[in-house]
matplotlib code that plots the C-alpha trace (Angstrom):
import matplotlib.pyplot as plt

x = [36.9, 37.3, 35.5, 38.7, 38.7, 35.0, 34.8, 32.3, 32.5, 35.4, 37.5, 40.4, 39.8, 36.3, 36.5, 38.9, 36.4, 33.8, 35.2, 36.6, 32.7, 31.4, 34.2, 33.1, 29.4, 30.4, 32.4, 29.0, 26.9, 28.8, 29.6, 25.5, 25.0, 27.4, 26.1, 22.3, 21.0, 22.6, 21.4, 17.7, 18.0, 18.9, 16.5, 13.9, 14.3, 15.3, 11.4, 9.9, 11.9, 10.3, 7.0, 7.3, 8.9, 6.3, 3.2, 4.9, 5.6, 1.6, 1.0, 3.1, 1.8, -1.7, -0.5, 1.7, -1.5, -3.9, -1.3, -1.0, -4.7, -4.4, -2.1, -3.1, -6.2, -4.8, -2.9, -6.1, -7.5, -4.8, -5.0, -8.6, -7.4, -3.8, -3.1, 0.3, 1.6, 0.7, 3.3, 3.3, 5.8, 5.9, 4.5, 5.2, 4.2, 2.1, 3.1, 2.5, -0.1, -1.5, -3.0, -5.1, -8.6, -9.9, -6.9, -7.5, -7.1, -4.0, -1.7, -3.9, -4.8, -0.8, 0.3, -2.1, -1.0, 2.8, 1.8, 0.0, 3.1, 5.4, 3.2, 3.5, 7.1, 8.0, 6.0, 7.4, 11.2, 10.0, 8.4, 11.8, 13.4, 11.8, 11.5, 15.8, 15.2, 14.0, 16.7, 19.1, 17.7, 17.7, 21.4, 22.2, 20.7, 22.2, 26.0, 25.8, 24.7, 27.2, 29.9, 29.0, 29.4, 32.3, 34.2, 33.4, 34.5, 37.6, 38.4, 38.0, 40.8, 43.4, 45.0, 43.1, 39.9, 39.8, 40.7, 38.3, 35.8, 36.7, 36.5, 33.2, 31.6, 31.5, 30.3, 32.4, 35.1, 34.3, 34.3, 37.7, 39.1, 37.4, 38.5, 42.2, 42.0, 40.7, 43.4, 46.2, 45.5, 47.1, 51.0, 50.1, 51.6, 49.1, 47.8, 48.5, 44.4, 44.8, 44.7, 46.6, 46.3, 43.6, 46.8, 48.9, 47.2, 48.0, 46.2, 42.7, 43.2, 41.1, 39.6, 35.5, 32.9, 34.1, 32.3, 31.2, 32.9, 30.8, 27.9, 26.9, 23.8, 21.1, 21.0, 17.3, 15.9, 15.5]
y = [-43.6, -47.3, -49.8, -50.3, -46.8, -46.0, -45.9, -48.9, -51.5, -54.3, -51.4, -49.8, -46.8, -47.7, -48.7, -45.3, -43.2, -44.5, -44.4, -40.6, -40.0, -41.4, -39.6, -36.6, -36.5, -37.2, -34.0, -32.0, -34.2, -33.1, -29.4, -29.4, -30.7, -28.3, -25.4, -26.7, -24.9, -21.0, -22.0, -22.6, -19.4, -17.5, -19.0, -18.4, -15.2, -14.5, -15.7, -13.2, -10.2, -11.7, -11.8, -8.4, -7.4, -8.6, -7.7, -3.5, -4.1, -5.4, -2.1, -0.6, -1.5, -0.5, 2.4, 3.2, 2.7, 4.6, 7.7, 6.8, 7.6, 10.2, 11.9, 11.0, 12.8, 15.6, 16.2, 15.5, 18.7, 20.6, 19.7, 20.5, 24.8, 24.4, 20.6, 21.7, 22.5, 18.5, 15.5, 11.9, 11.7, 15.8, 18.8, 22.8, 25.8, 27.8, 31.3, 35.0, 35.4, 32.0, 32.7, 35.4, 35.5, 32.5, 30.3, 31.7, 29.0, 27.2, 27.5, 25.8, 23.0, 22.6, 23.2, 20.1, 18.1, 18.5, 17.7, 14.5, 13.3, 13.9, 11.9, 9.2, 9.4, 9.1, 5.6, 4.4, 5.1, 3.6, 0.5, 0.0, 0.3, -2.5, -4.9, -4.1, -4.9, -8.2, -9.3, -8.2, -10.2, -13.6, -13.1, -12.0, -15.2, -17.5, -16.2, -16.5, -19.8, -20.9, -19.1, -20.9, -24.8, -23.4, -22.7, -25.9, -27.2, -25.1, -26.4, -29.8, -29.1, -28.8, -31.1, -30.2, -29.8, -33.1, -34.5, -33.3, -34.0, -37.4, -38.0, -35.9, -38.2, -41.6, -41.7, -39.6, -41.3, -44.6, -43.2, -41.5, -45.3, -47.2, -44.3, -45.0, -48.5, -48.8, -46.6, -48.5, -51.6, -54.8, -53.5, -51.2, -48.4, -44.9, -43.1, -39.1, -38.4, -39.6, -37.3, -38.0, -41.2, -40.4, -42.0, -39.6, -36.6, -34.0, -34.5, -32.0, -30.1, -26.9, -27.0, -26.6, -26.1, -24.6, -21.4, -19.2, -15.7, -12.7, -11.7, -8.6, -10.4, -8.2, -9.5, -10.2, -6.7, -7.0]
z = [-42.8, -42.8, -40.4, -38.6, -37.9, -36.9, -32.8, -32.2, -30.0, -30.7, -32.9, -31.1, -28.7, -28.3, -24.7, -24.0, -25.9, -23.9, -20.5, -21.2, -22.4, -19.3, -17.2, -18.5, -18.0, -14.5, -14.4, -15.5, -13.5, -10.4, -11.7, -11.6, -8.0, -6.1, -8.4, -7.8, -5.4, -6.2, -9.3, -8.4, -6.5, -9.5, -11.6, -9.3, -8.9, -12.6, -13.1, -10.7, -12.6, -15.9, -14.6, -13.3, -16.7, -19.0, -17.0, -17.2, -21.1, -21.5, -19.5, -21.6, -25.0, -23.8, -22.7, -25.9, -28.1, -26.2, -26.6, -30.2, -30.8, -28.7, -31.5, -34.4, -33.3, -32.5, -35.3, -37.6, -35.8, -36.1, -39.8, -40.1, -39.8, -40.8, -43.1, -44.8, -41.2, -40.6, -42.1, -41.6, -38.6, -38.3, -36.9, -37.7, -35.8, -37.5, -38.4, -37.5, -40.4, -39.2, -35.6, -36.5, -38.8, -40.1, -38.6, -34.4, -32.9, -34.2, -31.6, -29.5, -31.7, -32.4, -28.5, -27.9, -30.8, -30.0, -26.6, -27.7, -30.0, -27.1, -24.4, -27.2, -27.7, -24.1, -24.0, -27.0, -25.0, -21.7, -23.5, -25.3, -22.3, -20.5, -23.4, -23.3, -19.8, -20.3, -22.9, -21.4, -17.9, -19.8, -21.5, -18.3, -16.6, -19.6, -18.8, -15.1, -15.2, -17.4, -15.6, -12.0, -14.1, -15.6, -12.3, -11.3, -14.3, -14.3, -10.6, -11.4, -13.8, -11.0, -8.3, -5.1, -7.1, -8.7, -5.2, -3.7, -5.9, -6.0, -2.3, -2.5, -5.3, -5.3, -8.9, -10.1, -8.4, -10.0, -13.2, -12.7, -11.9, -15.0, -17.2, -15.7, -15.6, -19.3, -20.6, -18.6, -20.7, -20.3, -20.4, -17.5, -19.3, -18.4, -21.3, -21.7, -21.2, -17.9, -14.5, -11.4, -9.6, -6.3, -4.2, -6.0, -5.0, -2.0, 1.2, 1.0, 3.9, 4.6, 1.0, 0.3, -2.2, -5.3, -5.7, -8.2, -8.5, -8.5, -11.3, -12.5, -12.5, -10.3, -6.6, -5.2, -3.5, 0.2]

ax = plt.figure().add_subplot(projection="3d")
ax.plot(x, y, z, "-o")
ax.set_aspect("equal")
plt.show()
C-alpha cells in the first residue's frame, strides 16, 4: 500500500472514514443507552444466580470428596475378606461359596461398599450438573446481551428507526449530519454510504423504544 493510499489525515477518504467511524460509535453508544437499564437488570440478577451457583458447587465439592473417602474405605474393607472381588473403578458380588466360613460377612461389607460408590456417584452427577449450570448461565447472559444491542442496532437500520433515533439523540444526530455533510463534498453530489436525509424521512408517529424480543434467558423468581 502506498502513502497515497494509507487512510491518514490529508490522503483521500480520510475525513469519510472518519466521520462513518464516528457515526458508528454513535450508533453503539445509543444502542447502549436505550438497552441500559434491561441490561443492568439482567446483569444483576445474572450475578445473584452465580453467586448462588458457586457457593452449591463449593458445597458440592466438599461434599463429593467426603463421599469419595467414604468409598474408597469401604471398598478397602471389603478387600480385606474378598480383594479379587475389588478393581480400581469396580466392585463384584461375592459368590455362593463366598458368604459362608471364613468369608461371613461379605455381603455386608460389599452391600455397604456399593452403597458408598453409589452415594459418590450421585454427587459427582449433581456437581456436574451445576458447574453445566453455571456455563451455561454466563453463555446464556453473553447471547442475550448481545441480542438486546443488536435489535437496536438492527432498528437503527430502517427508516422509522433511524428517525427516531435521530430526534431522540442529539449526538447521534450530529454525527449523522457531519457524516453526510463530509461525504457530500464540495460538488454536493451524496455518497452511496449515506442514509436518508432527517428531512427526508416519514413523520414518527406512534413509534417508541426499540425493544428487545424475548430470551430464553431465565426470568428473576418472584
Amino acid at each position: 500500500m502506498s502513502d497515497g493510499d494509507e487512510l491518514i489525515p490529508g490522503n483521500p477518504g480520510f475525513e469519510r472514514a472518519l466521520a462513518q467511524g464516528q457515526f458508528e460509535f454513535a450508533k453503539t453508544r445509543y444502542a447502549r443507552t436505550i438497552t441500559g437499564e434491561s441490561v443492568k437488570n439482567v446483569i444483576e440478577f445474572a450475578a445473584r444466580e452465580r453467586a448462588r451457583l458457586t457457593d452449591e458447587i463449593k458445597n458440592l465439592q466438599i461434599v463429593s470428596r467426603a463421599k469419595w473417602e467414604e468409598a474408597m474405605e469401604a471398598s478397602q474393607r471389603y478387600a480385606m475378606v474378598l480383594p479379587h472381588r475389588v478393581g480400581k473403578t469396580w466392585l463384584q458380588p461375592p459368590t455362593a461359596l463366598e458368604r459362608v466360613g471364613e468369608f461371613f460377612g461379605s455381603v455386608r461389607l460389599y452391600k455397604a461398599a456399593a452403597k458408598a460408590a453409589k452415594e459418590f456417584k450421585e454427587a459427582q452427577d449433581l456437581l456436574a450438573k451445576r458447574q453445566l449450570t453455571l456455563v451455561n448461565l454466563e453463555r446464556n447472559l453473553r447471547e442475550r446481551l448481545d441480542s438486546q444491542e443488536q435489535v437496536v442496532q438492527d432498528n437503527l437500520r430502517t427508516t422509522d428507526g433511524l428517525a427516531y433515533a435521530l430526534r431522540r439523540d442529539p449526538l447521534l444526530n450530529l454525527a449523522y449530519q457531519h457524516m453526510r455533510d463530509v461525504a457530500n463534498g464540495a460538488d454536493g453530489e451524496p455518497d452511496a454510504f449515506v442514509p436518508h436525509k432527517p428531512e427526508d424521512l416519514p413523520p414518527i408517529r406512534g413509534i417508541g423504544a426499540p425493544r428487545a424480543p424475548e430470551s430464553q434467558f431465565p426470568d428473576e423468581p418472584a
